[in-house]
C-alpha positions as CSV (number, residue, x, y, z in Angstrom):
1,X,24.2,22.1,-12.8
2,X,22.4,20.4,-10.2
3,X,23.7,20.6,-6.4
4,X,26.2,17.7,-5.6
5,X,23.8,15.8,-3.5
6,X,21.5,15.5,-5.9
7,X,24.3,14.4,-8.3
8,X,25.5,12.0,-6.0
9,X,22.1,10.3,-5.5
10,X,21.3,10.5,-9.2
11,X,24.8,8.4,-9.4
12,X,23.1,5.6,-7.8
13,X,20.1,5.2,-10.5
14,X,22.6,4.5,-13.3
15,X,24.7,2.4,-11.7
16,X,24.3,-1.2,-10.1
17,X,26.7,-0.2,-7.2
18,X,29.4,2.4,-6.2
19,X,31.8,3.6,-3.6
20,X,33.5,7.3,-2.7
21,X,35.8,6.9,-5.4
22,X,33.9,5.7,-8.6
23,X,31.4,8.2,-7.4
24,X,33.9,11.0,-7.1
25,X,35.1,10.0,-10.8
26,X,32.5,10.1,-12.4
27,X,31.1,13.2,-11.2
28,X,34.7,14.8,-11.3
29,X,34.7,16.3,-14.3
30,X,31.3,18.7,-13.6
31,X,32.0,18.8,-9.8
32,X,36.0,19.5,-9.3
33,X,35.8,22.6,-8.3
34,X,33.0,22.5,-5.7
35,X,34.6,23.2,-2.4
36,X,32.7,19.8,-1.0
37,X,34.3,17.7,-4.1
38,X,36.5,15.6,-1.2
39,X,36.0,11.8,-0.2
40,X,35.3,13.2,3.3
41,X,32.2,15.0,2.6
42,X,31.2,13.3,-0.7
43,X,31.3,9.7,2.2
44,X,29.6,12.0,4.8
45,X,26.9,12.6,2.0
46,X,26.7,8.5,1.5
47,X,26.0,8.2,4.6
48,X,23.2,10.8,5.0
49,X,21.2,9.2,2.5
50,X,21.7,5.6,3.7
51,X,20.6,6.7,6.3
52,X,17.7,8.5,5.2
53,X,16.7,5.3,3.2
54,X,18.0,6.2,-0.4
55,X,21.0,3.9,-0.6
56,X,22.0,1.2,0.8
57,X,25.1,-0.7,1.7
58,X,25.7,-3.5,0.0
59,X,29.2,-4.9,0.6
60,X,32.5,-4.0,1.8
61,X,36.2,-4.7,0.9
62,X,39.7,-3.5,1.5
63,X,41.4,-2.2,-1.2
64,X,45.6,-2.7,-2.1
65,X,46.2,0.0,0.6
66,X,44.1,-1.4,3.3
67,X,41.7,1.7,3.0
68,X,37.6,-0.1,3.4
69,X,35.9,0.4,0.5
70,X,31.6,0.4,1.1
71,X,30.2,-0.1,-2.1
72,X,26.9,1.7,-1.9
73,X,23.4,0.9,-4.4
74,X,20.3,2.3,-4.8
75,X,17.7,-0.6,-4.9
76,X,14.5,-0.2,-7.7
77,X,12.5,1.7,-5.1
78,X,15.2,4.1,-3.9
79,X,15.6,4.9,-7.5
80,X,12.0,5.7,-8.2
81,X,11.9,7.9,-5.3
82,X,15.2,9.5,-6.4
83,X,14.4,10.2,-10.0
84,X,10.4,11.6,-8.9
85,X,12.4,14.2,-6.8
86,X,15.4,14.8,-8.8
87,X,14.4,15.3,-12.4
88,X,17.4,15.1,-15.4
């Protein structure tokens, strides 16, 4: 099992866009039990690699709570760069 970073960034070269919580369920079944498998730290870790350059905001919304929801993507060169580091 790859670390949850790497999960979380390989996330984003499958999918046209994403936020916390699509990204949380799809990786929930493999990653539940990981002590950072939390929307804090699996946001923190959006963050980080926005803003390292690997994703990239691409729009915002409130959801039927009022919570924002950033959806996140990984544009053709971000994935590239992902999936030469982070093999399958």
């Amino acid at each position: 099992m790859k670390p949850l970073n790497y999960a979380i960034l390989k996330y984003f070269t499958r999918v046209e866009e994403g936020t916390v919580e699509e990204v949380m369920n799809d990786l929930k079944k493999e990653y539940s039990t990981h002590r950072a498998f939390n929307k804090n730290s699996i946001s923190h870790a959006l963050m980080t690699a926005e803003a390292n350059g690997l994703i990239e905001e691409k729009s915002f919304e409130l959801d039927k709570n009022g919570e924002l929801l950033i959806f996140y993507r990984a544009n053709e060169e971000s994935k590239k760069t992902i999936n030469s580091f982070i093999k399958d």
